[in-house]
C-alpha positions, 0 to 999 in steps of 0.5 A, a space after each residue: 793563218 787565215 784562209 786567203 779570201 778574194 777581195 773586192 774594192 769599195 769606194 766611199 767618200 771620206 769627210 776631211 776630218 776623218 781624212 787626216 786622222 786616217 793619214 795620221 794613222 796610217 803614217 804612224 802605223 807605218 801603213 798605206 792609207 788603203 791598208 789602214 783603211 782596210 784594217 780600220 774597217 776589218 776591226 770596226 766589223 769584227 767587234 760590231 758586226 753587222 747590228 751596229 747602227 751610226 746612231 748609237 756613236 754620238 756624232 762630233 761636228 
């Protein structure tokens, strides 16, 4: 099991689109939108780190 590591809270601002794909998951993974948010995040930075840039994802309107 990993070592417990302090957490800190980040505040951002969500487009409603990504919202509601964030509360759907959330739901059906039977997580608080915080939680899946956190895994979300955790997830995205461990297969990219820190090298990955918002230009290379095609962005969808």
């Amino acid at each position: 099991m990993p070592e417990q590591s302090k957490s800190i809270n980040v505040t951002v601002a969500v487009h409603e689109h990504n919202n509601r794909l964030l509360t759907a998951s959330a739901k059906k993974n039977r997580r608080v939108k915080l939680r899946e948010a956190e895994a979300r995040l955790a997830h995205h930075l461990h297969l990219f780190g820190a090298d990955w840039a918002q230009a290379q994802m095609p962005h969808k309107n």
